[in-house]
N, C-alpha and C positions, 0 to 999 in steps of 0.2 A: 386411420389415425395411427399415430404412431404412441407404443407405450412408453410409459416413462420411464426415465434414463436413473439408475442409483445417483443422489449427490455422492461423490466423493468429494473431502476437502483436498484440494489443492496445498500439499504443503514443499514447497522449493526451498533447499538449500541456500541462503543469502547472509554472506557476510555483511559484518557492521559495514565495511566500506560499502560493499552491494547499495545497504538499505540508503545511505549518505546521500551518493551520485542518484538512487534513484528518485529520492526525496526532493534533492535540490532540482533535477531536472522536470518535476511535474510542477513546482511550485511556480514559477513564469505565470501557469495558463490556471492559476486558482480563479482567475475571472469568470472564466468559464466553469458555469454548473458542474456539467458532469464532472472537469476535472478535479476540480474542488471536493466532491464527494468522492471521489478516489483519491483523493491526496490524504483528505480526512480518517477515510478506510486504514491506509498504509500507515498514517501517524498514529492511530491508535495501537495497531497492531506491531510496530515497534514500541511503541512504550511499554504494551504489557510482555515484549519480549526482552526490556531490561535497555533497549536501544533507544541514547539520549544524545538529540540532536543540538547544537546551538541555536542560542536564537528563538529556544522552546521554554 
């Protein structure tokens, strides 16, 4: 078995435009489950980063 790996958090450099185009381009597929909870993920974590999109 393999031991376990440290979480580190993942934290990427992303500009407001970054977080924009990548918002707008998951939002299509909210239909779909998974996408959805990762669209959700990524909306929260721009708002508590001060990042306010239209339309929200």
């Amino acid at each position: 078995m393999f031991g376990s790996e440290p979480t580190v958090a993942f934290r990427p450099a992303v500009s407001l435009e970054d977080w924009r185009l990548i918002l707008l381009a998951i939002r299509p597929y909210s239909h779909n489950t998974e996408y959805r909870k990762l669209l959700a993920r990524l909306e929260r974590q721009a708002k508590a980063n001060g990042i306010v999109l239209m339309g929200q």
